[in-house]
C-alpha positions as CSV (number, residue, x, y, z in Angstrom):
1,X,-181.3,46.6,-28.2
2,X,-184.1,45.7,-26.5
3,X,-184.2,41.6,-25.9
4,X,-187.6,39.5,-24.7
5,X,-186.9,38.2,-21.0
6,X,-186.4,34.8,-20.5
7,X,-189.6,32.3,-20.5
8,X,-189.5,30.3,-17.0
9,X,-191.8,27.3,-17.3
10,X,-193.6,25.8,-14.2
11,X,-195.5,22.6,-13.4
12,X,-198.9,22.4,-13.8
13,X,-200.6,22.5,-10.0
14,X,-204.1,23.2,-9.0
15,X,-203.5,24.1,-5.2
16,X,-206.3,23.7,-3.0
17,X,-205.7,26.7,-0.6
18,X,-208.3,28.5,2.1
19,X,-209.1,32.0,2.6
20,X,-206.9,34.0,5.8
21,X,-208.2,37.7,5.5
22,X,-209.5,40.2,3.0
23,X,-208.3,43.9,3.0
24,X,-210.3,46.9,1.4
25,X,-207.7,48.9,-0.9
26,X,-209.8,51.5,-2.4
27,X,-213.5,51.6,-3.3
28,X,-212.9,49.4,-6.0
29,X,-210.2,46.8,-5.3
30,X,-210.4,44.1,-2.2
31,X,-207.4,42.1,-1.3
32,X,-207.9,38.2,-0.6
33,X,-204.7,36.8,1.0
34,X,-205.1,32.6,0.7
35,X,-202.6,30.0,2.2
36,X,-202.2,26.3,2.7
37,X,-199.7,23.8,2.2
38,X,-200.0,23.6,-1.0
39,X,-198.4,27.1,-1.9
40,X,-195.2,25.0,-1.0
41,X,-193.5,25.4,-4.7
42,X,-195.4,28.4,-5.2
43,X,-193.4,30.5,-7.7
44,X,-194.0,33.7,-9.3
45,X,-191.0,35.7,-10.9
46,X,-192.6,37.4,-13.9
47,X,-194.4,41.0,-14.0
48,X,-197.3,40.0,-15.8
49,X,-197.7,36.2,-14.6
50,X,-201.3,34.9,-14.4
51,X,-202.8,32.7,-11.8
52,X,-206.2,30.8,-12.5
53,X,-209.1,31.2,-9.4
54,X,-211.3,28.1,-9.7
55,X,-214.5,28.7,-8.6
56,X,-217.2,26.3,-7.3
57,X,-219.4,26.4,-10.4
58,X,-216.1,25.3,-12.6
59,X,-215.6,28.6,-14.0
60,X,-211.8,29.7,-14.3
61,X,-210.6,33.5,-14.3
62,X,-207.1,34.5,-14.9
63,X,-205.7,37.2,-12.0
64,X,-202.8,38.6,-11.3
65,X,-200.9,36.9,-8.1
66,X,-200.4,40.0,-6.5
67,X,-197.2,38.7,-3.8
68,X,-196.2,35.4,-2.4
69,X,-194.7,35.1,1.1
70,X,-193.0,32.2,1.5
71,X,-193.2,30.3,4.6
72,X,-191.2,31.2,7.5
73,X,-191.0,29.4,11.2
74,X,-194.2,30.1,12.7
75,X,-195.4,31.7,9.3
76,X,-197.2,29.8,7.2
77,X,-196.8,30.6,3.4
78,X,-199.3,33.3,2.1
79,X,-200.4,34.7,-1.7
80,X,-202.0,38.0,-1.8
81,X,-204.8,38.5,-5.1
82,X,-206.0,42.0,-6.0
83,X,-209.3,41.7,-7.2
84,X,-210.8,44.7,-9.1
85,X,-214.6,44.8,-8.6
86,X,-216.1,45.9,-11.6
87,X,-219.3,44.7,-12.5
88,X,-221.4,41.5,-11.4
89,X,-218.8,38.8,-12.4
90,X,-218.5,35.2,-10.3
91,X,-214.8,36.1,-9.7
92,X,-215.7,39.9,-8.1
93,X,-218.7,38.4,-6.3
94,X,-216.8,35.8,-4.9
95,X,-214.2,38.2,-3.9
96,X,-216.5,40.6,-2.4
97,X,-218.3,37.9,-0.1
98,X,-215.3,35.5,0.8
99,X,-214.4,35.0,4.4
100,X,-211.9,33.5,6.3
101,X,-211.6,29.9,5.8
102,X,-213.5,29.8,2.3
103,X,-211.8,27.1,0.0
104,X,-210.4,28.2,-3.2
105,X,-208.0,26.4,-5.8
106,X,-206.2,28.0,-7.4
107,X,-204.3,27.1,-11.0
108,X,-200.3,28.0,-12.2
109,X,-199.0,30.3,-13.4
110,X,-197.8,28.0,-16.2
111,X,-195.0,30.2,-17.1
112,X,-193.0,33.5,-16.2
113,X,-192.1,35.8,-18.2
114,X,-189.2,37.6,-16.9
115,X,-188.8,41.7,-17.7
116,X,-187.0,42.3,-20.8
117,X,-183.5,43.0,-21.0
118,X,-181.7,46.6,-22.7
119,X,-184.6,48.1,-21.9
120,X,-183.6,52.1,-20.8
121,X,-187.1,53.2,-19.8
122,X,-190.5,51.6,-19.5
123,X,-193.8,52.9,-20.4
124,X,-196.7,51.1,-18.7
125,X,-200.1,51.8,-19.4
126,X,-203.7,50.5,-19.0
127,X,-207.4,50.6,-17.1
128,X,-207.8,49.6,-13.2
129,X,-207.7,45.8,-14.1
130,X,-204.0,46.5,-14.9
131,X,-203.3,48.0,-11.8
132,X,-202.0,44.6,-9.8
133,X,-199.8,43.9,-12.7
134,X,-198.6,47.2,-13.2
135,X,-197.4,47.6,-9.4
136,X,-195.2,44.4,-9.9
137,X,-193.8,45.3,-13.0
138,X,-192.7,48.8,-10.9
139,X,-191.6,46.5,-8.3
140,X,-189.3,43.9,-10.2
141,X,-187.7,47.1,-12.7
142,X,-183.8,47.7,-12.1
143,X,-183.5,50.9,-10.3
144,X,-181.6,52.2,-13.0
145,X,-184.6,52.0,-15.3
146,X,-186.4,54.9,-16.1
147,X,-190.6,53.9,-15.8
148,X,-193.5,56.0,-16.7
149,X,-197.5,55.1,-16.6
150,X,-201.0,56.3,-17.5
151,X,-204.1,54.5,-15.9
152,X,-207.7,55.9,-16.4
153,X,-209.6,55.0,-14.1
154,X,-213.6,55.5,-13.3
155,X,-213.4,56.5,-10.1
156,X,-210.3,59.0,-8.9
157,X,-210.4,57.1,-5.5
158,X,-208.7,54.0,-6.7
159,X,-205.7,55.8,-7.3
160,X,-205.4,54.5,-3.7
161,X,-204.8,51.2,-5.0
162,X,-200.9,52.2,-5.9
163,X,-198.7,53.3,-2.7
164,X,-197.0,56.9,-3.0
165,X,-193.6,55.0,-3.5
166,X,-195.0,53.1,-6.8
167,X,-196.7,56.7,-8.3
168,X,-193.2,58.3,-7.9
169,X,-190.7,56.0,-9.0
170,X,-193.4,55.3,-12.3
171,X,-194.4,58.8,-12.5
172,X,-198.0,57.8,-12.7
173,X,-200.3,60.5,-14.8
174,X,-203.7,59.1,-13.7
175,X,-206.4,59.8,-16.5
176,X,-210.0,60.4,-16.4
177,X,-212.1,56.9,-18.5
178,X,-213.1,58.1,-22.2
179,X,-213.0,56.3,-24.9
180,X,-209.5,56.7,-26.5
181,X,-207.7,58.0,-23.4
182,X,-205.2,56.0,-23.4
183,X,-204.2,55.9,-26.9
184,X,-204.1,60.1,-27.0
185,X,-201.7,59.4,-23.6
186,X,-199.5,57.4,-25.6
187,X,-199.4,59.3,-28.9
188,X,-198.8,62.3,-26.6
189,X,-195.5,60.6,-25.2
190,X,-193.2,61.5,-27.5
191,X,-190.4,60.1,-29.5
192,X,-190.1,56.4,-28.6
193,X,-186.6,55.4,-29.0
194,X,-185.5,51.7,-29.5
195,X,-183.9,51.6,-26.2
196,X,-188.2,51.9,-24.6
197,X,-190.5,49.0,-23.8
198,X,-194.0,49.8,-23.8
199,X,-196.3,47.0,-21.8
200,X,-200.1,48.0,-21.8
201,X,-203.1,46.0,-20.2
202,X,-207.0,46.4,-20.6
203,X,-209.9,45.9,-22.6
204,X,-209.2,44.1,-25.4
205,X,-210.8,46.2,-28.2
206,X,-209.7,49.9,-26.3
207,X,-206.1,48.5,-27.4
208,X,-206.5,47.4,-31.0
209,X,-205.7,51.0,-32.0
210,X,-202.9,51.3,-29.7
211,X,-201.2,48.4,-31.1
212,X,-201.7,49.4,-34.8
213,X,-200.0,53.1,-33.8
214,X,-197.3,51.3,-31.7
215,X,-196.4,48.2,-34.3
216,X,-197.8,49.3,-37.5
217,X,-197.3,53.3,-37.6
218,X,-193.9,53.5,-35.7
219,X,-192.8,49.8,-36.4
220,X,-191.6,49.3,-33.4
221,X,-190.3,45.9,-32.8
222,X,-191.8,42.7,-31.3
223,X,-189.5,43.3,-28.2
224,X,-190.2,46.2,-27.3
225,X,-193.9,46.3,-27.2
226,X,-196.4,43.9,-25.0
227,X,-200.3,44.3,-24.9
228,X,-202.5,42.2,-23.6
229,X,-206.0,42.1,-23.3
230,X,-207.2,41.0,-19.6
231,X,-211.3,41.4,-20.8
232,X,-212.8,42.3,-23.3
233,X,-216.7,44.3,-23.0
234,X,-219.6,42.0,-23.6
235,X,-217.6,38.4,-23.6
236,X,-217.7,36.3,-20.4
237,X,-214.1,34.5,-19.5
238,X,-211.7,36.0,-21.9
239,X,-209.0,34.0,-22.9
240,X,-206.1,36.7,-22.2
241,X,-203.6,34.7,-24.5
242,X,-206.3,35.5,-27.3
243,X,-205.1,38.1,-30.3
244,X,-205.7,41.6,-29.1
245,X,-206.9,42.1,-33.0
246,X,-207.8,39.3,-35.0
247,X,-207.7,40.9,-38.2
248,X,-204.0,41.1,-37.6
249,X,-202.4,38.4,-35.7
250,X,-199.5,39.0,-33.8
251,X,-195.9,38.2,-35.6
């Protein structure tokens, strides 16, 4: 039986970090690596953690802290964010035009949630902003676990994002953006057995009908599913912790 891993709280810190390089991934994703002294502490154990970038006009955006080197002798400490560049957002702009030695802060994560446990095989799922997450949950998964994903994506090139080693051991089927996509992906699976966790990311409303099929049609249990919406089409700073469908709160 499938068992919700365990909730690791950490202390509220906004760090006050600089900018040490930027890496193209694909056409649509840009690496920022940031470090400082205040990354001392840093921790970051959970697939899906969130981190908050601060920006200079106060603004807050929730991203996904993509890996944490601690410091080493003659290494200073060093957290790599993926930043998906979609649009004409403050957090992508900043992303596209930072340079080394910018100041950022940047806020948490609050908590970790750790992968669940009893879990047999994985089903991940969601657009490009899930992409940083989904590679870490892929990353942290036993080796015994068996893991599959869809991702639709806008443009095929950001399949780049994920290394060859990530699309084989998740065997990624990468899916052309429609509306309902990812839902036909996931009612296409097959029997889902209650030894299967199914985690999907994405925009907010795209996944209302996916969590109807996946709680409400199959009853699958709390456990066993997770969905959260990282944006949602039209509303500026999503509050990811927000119901995916208001008209029926989670249980």
């Amino acid at each position: 039986m499938i068992e919700r891993g365990l909730l690791v709280r950490h202390d509220a810190v906004i760090r006050s970090l600089t900018v040490t390089r930027t890496t193209t991934l694909s056409p649509g994703f840009c690496r920022v690596t940031v470090s400082g002294d205040d990354l001392d502490g840093f921790a970051s154990p959970g697939p899906a953690d969130h981190i908050k970038i601060v920006l200079e006009n106060g603004e807050r955006r929730d991203y996904t802290p993509r890996e944490f080197r601690a410091a080493t002798p003659g290494n200073a400490a060093e957290l790599d964010i993926d930043f998906f560049l979609h649009g004409d957002g403050p957090a992508a702009n900043w992303a596209r035009g930072a340079v080394s030695g910018d100041p950022v802060r940047v806020g948490g994560p609050r908590g970790s949630r750790l992968p669940p446990t009893g879990a047999g095989r994985v089903v991940l799922a969601g657009d490009e902003s899930s992409l940083p997450a989904l590679a870490r949950w892929i990353e942290l998964l036993p080796e015994e676990t068996e893991i599959f994903g869809f991702v639709e994506l806008d443009n095929p090139s950001d399949a780049a994002y994920l290394n060859p080693d990530h699309v084989h051991r998740a065997r990624i089927v990468w899916l052309d953006k429609a509306v309902g996509v990812l839902e036909r992906a996931i009612r296409s699976f097959g029997p889902i057995d209650d030894a299967t966790f199914l985690w999907i990311a994405g925009e907010a409303t795209s996944l209302i009908p996916i969590r109807r099929y996946l709680r409400r049609e199959l009853g699958l249990a709390q456990p066993q599913v997770s969905i959260d919406g990282y944006w949602r089409l039209g509303e500026a700073n999503r509050d990811h912790h927000a119901p995916i469908d208001p008209d029926d709160p989670e249980d």
